[in-house]
C-alpha positions in Angstrom: 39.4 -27.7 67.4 41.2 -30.8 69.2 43.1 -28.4 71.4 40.5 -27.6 73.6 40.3 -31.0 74.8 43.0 -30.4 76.7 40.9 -27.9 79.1 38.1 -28.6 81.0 35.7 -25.7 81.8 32.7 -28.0 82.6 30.6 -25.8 85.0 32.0 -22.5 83.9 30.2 -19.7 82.5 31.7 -17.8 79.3 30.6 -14.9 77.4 32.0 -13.7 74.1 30.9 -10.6 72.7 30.0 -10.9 69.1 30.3 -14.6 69.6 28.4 -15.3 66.2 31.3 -15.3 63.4 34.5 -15.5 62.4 37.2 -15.1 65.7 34.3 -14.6 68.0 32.2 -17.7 66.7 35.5 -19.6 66.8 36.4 -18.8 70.4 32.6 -19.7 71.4 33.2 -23.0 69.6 36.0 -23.9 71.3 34.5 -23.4 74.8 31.9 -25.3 74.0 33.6 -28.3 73.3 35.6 -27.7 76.6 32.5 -28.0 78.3 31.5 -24.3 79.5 27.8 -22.9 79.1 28.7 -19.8 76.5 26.9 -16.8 76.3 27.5 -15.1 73.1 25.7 -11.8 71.9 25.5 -9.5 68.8 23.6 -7.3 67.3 21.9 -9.8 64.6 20.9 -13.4 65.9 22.8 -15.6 63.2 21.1 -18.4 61.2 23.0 -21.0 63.0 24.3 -20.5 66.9 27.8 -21.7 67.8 27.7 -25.3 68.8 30.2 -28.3 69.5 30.1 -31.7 71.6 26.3 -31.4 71.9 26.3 -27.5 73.4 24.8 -24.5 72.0 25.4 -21.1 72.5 22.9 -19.0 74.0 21.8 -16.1 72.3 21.4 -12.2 73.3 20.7 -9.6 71.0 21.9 -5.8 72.0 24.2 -3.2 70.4 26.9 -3.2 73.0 27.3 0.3 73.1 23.8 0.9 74.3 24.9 1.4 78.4 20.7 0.2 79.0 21.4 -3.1 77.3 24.4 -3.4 78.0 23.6 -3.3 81.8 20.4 -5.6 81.5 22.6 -8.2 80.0 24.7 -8.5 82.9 21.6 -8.3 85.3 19.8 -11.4 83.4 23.4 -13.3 83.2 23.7 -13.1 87.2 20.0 -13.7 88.2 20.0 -16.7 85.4 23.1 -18.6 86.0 24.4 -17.2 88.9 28.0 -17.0 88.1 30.1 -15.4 85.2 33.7 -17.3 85.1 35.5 -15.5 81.9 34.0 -12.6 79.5 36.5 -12.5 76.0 36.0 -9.0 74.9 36.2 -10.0 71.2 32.9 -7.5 69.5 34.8 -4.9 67.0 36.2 -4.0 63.9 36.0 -1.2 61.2 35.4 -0.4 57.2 38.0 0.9 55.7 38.1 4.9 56.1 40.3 7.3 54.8 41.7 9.2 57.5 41.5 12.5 55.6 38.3 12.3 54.8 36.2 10.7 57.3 33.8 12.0 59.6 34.1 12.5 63.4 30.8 10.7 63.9 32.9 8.2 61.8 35.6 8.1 64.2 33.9 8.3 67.4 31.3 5.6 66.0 35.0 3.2 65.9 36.4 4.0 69.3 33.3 3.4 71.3 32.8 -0.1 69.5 36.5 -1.1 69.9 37.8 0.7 73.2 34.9 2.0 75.1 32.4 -0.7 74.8 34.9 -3.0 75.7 35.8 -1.1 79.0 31.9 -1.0 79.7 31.7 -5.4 79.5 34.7 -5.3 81.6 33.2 -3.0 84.2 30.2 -5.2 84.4 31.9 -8.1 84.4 34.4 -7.2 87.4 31.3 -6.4 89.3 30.2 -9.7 89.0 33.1 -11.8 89.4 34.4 -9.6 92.5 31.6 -11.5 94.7 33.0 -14.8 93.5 35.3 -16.7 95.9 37.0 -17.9 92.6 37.4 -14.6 91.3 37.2 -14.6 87.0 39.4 -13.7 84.2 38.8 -10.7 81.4 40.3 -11.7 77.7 40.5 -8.4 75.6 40.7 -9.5 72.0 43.4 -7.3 70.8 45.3 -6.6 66.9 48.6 -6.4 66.3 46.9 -3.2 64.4 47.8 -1.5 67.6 51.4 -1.5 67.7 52.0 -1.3 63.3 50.8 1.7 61.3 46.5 0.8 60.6 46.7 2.8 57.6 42.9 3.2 56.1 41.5 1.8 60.0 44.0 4.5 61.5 40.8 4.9 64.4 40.6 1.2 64.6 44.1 1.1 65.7 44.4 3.8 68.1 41.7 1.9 69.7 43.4 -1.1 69.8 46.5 0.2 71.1 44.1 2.1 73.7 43.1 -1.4 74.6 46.3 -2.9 75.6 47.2 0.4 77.5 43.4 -0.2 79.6 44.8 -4.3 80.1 47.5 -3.2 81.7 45.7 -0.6 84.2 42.6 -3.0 84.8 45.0 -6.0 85.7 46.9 -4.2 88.3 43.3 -2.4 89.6 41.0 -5.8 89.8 43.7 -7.8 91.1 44.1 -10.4 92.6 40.8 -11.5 92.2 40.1 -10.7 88.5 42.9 -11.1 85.8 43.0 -9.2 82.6 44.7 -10.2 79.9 44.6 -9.4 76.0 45.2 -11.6 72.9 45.7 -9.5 69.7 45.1 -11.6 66.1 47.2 -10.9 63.2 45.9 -12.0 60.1 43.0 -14.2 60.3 41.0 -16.1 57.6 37.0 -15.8 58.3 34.1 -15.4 55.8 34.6 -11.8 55.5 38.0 -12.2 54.2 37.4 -12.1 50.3 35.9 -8.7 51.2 39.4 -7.7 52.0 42.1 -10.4 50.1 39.9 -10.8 47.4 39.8 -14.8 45.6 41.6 -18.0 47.2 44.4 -17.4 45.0 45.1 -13.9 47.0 44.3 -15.3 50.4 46.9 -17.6 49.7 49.5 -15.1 48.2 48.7 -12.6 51.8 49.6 -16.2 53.4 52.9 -16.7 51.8 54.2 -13.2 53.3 53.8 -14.6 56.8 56.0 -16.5 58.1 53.8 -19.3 59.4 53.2 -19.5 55.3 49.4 -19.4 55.5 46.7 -16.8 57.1 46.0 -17.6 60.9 42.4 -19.3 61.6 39.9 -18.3 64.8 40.4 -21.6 66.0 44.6 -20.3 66.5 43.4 -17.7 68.4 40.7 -19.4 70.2 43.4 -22.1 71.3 45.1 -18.6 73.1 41.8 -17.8 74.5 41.5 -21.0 76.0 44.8 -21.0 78.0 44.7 -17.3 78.9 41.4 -18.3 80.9 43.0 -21.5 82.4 44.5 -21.8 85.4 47.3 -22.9 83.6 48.1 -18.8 83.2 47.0 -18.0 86.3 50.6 -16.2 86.9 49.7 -14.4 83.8 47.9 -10.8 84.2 48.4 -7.3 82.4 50.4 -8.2 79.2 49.2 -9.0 75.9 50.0 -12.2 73.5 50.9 -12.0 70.3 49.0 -14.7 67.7 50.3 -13.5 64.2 52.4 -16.8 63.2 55.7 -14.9 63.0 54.8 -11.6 62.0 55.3 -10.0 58.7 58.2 -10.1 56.6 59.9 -6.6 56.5 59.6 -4.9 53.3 62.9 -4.2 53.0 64.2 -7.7 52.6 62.0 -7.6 49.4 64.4 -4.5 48.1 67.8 -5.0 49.5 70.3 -5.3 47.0 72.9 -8.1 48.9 74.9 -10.4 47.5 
């Protein structure tokens, strides 16, 4: 986590949906050490908050697509701290679903966790950081699942993509005060990745097809997180980043008969 030493965001006030684990925990971890107060939320309190240099997270429990909550967080963040200086929109995922055979409660239950829930933070946050002479920055935690086929999370994807379509619109609405930006993972190693790579051994063979030659970690895209909030991309608005370590290797090359 040594990168985010080189950002200070002592006196800033951060929120990270689903803040708890994997990427999300990460990210919170990060801006803790840079000195922020971070505000992370989920729908279970962990066993153990994010902490670093001496800072802990602060806790709120709500399902973020319960519009009551979700509003009563944002009241509470305002009346407690006064301020909110960057929200990263990171709360999401999805099971593996075939697309043939899944439910529409299924797939509406995936694209109000992944695209409209995070419009909903946004909202809330934009209303807050509108009244700030400093204005505040938006990171949309993207997947590169939205511009590759998703097959088996085919909603997850079309949410995603709908995600970097809503950056794009957002940045150009909120500015100049507000900037929106999206980061979208490829590949990243958490603790729920033997659910989906199985042992070590095939973590490390899914590594070796990327170019980088391993899996990315949530500090890799925390490091993005931190500079997409910094002043140092304050030029930067509407356009998404890319954190997949090259890619992956086209199947093709793997059949190609060439001498």
């Amino acid at each position: 986590m040594g990168s985010s030493n080189k950002f200070d965001y002592s006196g800033k006030v951060v929120l990270v949906t689903g803040g708890t684990k994997g990427i999300g925990a990460g990210i919170a971890e990060s801006f803790l050490q840079a000195g922020a107060q971070v505000l992370v939320c989920g729908r279970n309190k962990p066993e153990q908050l994010p902490e670093a240099s001496g800072n802990k997270a602060v806790f709120y429990g709500l399902d973020l697509r319960d519009l009551d909550a979700l509003s009563a967080l944002f009241e509470h963040v305002e009346s407690e701290f006064g301020r909110l200086d960057v929200v990263v929109n990171n709360a999401g995922g999805s099971p593996f679903a075939d697309s043939a055979t899944a439910s529409p409660r299924f797939s509406e239950s995936i694209i109000r966790l992944n695209l409209l829930a995070p419009l909903n933070v946004a909202q809330s946050a934009n209303s807050i950081m509108q009244k700030q002479a400093g204005g505040g920055v938006i990171v949309f935690i993207g997947s590169v699942s939205a511009s590759r086929p998703s097959p088996g999370t085919a909603a997850y994807g079309a949410a995603k993509a709908g995600v970097l379509s809503l950056v794009s619109s957002l940045a150009v609405e909120w500015a100049p005060k507000v900037r929106v930006v999206s980061v979208s993972p490829g590949l990243i190693q958490t603790e729920l990745s033997h659910m989906h790579y199985g042992d070590e051994e095939g973590i490390l063979a899914v590594g070796k097809t990327i170019p980088a030659g391993r899996m990315g970690q949530p500090r890799d895209v925390a490091g993005a997180c931190l500079f997409a909030a910094s002043e140092y991309a304050s030029y930067w608005s509407g356009t998404d980043l890319l954190v997949h370590g090259g890619g992956e290797r086209p199947a093709f090359l793997d059949s190609a008969n060439t001498v």
